[in-house]
N, C-alpha and C positions, 0 to 999 in steps of 0.2 A: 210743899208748895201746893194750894190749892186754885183753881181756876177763879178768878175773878172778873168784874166788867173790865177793869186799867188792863190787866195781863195777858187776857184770851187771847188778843189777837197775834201778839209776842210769842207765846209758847205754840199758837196753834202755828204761824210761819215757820220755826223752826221743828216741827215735826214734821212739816210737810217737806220742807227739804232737806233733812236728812231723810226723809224716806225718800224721797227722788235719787237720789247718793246712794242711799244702800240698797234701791233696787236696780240701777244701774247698775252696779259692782255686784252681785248677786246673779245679775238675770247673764255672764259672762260664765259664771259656774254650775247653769241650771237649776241654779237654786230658785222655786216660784213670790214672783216679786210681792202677791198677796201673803204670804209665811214672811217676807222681812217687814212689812208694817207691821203684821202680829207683835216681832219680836220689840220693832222698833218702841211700840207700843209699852210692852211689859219692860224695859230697858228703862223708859220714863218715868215708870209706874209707879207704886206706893211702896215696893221693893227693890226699886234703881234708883233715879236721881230725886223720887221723892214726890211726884206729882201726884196729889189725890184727887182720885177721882171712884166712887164706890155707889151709882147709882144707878142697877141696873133699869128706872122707870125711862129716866134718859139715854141709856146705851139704848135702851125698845126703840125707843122714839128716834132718834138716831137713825138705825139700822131700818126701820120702817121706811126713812123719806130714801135712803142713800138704796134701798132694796128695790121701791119702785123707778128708780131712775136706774138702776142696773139694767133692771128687768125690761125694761121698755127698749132701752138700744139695744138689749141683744135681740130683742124682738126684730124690732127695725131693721140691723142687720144678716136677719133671716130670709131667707128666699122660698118664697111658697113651696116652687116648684121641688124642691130639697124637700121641707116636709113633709108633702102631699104622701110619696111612696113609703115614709114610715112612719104613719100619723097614728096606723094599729099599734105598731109596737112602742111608741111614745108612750100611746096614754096607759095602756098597758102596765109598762113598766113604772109611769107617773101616780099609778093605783096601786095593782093589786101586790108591787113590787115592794112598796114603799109598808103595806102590811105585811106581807110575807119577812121583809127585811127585820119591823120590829118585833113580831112573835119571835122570830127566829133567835137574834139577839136579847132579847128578853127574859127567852126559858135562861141562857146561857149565863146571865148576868146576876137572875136567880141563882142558879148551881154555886155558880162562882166566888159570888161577893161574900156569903158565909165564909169562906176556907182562904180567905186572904185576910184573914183580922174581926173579932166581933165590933168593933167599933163603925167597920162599914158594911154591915150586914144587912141588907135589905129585904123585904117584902116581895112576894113575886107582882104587887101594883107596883109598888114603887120600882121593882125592876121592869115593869113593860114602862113606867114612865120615862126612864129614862132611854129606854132602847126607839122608844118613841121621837124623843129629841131630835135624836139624830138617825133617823132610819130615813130620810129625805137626801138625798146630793144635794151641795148648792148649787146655784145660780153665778153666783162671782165667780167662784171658784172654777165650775166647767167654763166659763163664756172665758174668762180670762186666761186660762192656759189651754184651750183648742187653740187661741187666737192668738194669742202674741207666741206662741212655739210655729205659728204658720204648719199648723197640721192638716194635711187636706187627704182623707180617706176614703176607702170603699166601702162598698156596701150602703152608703149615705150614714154611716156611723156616725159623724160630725154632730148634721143635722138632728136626728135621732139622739143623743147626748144633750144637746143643747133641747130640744124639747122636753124632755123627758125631767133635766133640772130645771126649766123654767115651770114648769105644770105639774111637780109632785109635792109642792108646797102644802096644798090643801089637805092635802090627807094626812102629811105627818102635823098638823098644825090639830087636824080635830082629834086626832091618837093623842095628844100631847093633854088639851082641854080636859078628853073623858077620864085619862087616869088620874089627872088634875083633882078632879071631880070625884073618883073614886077612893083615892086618899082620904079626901075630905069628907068622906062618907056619905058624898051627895050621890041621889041615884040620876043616871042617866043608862037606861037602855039601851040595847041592839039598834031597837027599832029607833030610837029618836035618832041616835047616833046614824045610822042609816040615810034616814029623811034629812038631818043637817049637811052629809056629804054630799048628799042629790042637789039640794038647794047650793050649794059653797059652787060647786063646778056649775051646775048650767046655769045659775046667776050671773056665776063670772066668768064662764063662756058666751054667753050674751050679751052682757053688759060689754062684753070686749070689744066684740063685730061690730056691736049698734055703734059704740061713740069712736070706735075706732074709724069708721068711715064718716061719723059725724065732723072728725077732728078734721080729715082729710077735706072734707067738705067747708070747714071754717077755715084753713086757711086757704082756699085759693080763693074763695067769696069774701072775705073779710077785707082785703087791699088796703092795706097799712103802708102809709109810707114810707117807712123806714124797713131799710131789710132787717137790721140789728133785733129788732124786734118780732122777728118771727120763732126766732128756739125761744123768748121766753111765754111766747103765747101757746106755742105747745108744752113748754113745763107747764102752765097754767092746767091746761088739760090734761096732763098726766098725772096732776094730782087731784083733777076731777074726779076721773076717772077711778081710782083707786079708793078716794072717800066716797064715791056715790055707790059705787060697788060694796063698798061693806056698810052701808048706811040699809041697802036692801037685802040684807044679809048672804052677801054673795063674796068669794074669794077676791079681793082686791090686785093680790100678786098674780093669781092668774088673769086677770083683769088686764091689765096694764102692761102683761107679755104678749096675748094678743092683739090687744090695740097696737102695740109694737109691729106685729108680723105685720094688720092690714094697714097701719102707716107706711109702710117700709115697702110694701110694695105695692104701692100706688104712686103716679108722678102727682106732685104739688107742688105749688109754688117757692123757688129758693131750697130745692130740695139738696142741694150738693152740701151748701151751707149749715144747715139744720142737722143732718146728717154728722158733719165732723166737730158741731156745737156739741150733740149729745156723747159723743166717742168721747171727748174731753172729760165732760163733766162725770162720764160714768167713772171715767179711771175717777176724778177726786171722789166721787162718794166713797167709791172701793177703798181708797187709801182713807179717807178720813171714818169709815165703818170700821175698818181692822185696828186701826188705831185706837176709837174709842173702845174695841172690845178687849184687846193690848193693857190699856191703862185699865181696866175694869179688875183685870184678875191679880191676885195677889203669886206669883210664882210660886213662895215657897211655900204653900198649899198644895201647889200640882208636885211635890214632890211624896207627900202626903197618899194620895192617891195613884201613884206611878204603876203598884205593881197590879190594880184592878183596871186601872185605863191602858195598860199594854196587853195584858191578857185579852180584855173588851175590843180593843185598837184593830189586835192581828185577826181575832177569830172573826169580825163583820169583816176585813180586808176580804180574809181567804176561804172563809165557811157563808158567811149569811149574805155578804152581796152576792158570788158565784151562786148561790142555793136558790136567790128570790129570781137573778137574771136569768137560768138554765128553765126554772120550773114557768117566767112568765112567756118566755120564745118559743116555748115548745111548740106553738101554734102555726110559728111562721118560718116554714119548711127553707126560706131561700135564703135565709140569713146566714155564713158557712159556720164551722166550728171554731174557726180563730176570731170571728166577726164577735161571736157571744163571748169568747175571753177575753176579749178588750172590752167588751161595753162592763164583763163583771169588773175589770181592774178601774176601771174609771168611775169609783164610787166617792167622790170627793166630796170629803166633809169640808165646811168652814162658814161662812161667816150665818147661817141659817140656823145652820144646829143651835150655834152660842146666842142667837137671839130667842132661839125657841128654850132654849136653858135658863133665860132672865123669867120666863111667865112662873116656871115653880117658886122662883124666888120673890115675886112681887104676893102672890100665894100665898107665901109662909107655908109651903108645905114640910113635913120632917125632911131632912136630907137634900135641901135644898141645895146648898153651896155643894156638900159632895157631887151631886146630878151637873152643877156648873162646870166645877174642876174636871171632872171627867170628861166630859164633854170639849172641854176645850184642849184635853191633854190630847186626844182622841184626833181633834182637827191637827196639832203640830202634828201629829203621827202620820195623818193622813196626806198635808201637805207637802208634806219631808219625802215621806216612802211613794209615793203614790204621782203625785206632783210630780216632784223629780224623773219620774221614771218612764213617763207617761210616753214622751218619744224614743225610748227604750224599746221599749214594748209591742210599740205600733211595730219598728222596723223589723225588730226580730217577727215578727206575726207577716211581715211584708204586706203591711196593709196602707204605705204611705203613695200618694199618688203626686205628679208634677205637680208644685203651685201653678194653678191658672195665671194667664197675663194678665193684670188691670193696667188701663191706661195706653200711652202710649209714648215712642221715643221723642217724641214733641213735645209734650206736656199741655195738650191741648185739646180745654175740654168744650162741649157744646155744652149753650145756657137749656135747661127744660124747657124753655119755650117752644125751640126749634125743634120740629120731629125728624130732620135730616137724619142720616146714618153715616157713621164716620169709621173709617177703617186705615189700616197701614198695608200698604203693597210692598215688596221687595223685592228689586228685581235680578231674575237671574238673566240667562245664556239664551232660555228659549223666548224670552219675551221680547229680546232684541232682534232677532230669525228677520222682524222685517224691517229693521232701520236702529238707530241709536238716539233717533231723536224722541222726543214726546209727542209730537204727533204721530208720530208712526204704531203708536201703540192704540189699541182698536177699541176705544171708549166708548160708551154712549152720550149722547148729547145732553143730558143729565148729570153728569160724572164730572167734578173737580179735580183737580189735582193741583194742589193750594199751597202745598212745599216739599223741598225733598231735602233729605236728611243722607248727606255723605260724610264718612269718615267724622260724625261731630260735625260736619258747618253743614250750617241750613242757610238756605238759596229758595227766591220765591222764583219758575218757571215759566219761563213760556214757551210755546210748540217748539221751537226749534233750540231748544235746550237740551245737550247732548246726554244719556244716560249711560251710566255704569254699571256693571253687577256688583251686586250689596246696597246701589243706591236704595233706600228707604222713602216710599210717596206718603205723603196723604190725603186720604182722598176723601171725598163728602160727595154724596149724591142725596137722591129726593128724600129713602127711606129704605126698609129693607129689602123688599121686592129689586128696588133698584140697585142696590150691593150687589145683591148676588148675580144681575145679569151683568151686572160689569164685570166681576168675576169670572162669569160664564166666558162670556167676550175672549178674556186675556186667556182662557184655560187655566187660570189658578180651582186649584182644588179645596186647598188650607188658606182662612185666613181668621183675624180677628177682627169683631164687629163691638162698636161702642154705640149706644144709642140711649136714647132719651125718653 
């Protein structure tokens, strides 16, 4: 079966919901829901029920638009304040890590690939190229299972992880080019290679900040009537952003993760909205990116290259990611020793590598398809082992912390507009010392108390509304100053604050 204009939309519906199905059923057995579109993927494929699809010019292109709308909500849902304290060891690792990792794997894939077969015996270029591919973590791949496993860590390892895949794109992208290059017997130097990675980041460290507060600044000035209309006036700009950025030869995917962060934490207009537009749409690229790279590869190939992609698999798991993360921390004394063995085990390959695996193949370089296969043999290895394990791991390290509260037992949010401060009170024993009513309780004249929340039934109060322990208020006053003197007021110590 090949893809047509009558049938796209047929076959593509039905992949998307059997991928909802089988990662539903899947995400019950900690299996990660990005490895069952993979599979759903190859299932479909030119080795399953038959669907051809064998372009990787379009899987690029693909993976290109589905990579900047990843990248951008997970920006978004970043918190400055999170990366600020490990912004060293991000980029760190987002650099010097990401070379450390492909030298590392590269001498080894040299050694290796000889003494597994003369057929896939490679070059020590063509062994850095492909150690190169995939010497980057991805981006879906960490944003997706920090999050949907609800893993909330110490040491800001979270934050630091998600930096770290969203910013080390560039460098495995220009390692991937030079050896490109070097195959092909074209020269490219140190030093230009040098001066290309200086321009890649602080182009697309700039280009970030500047149109990321531009975006910010178009949408609360622009006043569109329609709310509906506001995520797609930001997709608009996030693929601005991304083609203007490599038009001035600057990193587009780092581009588009920091305009992510300074969107994300700025208030703009319809910000709650826009916000759970892009969460959505990220998951579909994710699912329709694995998908398209699922039907690209032909399986009974990867069985072809098993015993150089398991060898390759294990030794970057347990030798070259611990090797590049130990030698790039050494600098930052506070990070503990179980803090560095989770960020080495969390080196997750997927859907980055196998796009960086199509440039050799549009190339023509020798060994092209082998550098594909492997590569992709290399992500199920790493989703499988790695993926799976990942809350494993944290807990034996005892590095899981509470889920933070979001929200509240109301379900009741303030519009951005309002700069009011909302919080939940509960009351116990000592708050009633002076009476059981609500007035009796010592407010400031600023301070609502807008509903209370018993047992499940909500009741809107007035002063002489009797109060119970366990009852639940909630309260709105001017802003935060004013929370906390209300606070003060009643003697609560703990509480939780929502604002706008």
């Amino acid at each position: 079966m090949i893809f047509t204009t009558e049938n796209i939309l047929l076959i593509g519906s039905i992949l998307l919901f059997v991928s909802l199905i089988v990662g539903k059923t899947g995400y019950r057995f900690g299996v990660p829901a990005l490895l069952l579109f993979l599979i759903v993927g190859m299932l479909f494929g030119s080795d399953g029920l038959g669907i051809q699809f064998n372009n990787p010019q379009q899987a690029q292109f693909i993976g290109m638009i589905a990579l900047s709308i990843i990248l951008f909500s997970g920006g978004m849902d970043t918190k400055m304040t999170e990366i600020r304290p490990v912004l060293g060891e991000g980029v760190v690792l987002a650099t010097a890590g990401v070379f450390i990792t492909a030298l590392v794997t590269g001498g080894f894939i040299y050694w290796i690939s000889g003494m597994t077969g003369q057929h896939i015996a490679l070059t020590l270029v063509e062994a850095l190229l492909l150690a190169s591919v995939m010497s980057s973590t991805d981006s879906a791949s960490v944003f997706s299972i920090l999050r949907s496993k609800k893993l909330h860590l110490k040491y800001n390892l979270r934050p630091m992880l998600e930096l770290e895949s969203g910013s080390n794109d560039p460098m495995a992208y220009l390692l991937t080019i030079l050896f490109i290059q070097m195959v092909q017997a074209e020269n490219m130097g140190i030093g230009s290679l040098a001066l290309e990675l200086v321009m890649q980041l602080s182009i697309g460290a700039i280009c970030g900040y500047l149109l990321g507060r531009l975006a910010v600044l178009t949408l609360n000035k622009i006043n569109i009537q329609y709310e509906s209309l506001y995520p797609v006036l930001l997709l608009a700009l996030v693929f601005f952003v991304f083609s203007f950025t490599n038009l001035l030869r600057g990193n587009g995917y780092l581009a588009v993760y920091i305009a992510g962060v300074i969107v994300g934490n700025r208030p703009f207009i319809h910000k709650k909205s826009v916000t759970s537009f892009f969460d959505g749409f990220a998951w579909l690229c994710q699912i329709i990116m694995f998908l398209t790279l699922g039907l690209l590869v032909n399986p009974h190939e990867l069985l072809e290259v098993a015993s150089l992609g398991l060898l390759v698999g294990v030794f970057l798991i347990l030798i070259a990611r611990p090797v590049s993360v130990f030698l790039c921390l050494l600098p930052f004394r506070k990070l503990p020793m179980k803090g560095r063995i989770f960020v080495s085990w969390v080196g997750l390959r997927g859907a980055v590598p196998i796009i960086f695996a199509t440039y050799p193949q549009i190339a023509g370089v020798p060994h092209a398809d082998l550098i594909f296969n492997v590569v992709f043999f290399i992500t199920i290895l790493s989703l499988l082992v790695q993926g799976m394990s990942i809350p494993w791991v944290a807990k034996r390290l005892n590095l899981g912390m509470p889920e933070p509260k979001t929200g509240n037992t109301f379900g009741v949010e303030l519009p951005e507009s309002i700069k009011s401060a909302m919080s939940e009170i509960t009351i116990t024993p000592e708050l009633l010392q002076k009476g059981n009513q609500l007035m009796h309780l010592s407010l400031p004249d600023n301070t609502l108390v807008v509903m209370i929340n018993r047992e499940n039934n909500y009741m809107v109060p007035t002063g002489k509304t009797q109060l119970k322990t366990g009852d639940k208020l909630l309260v709105i006053t001017d802003n935060d100053e004013a929370l906390r003197d209300t606070y003060e007021s009643l003697g609560v110590k703990e509480y939780t604050l929502e604002k706008n």
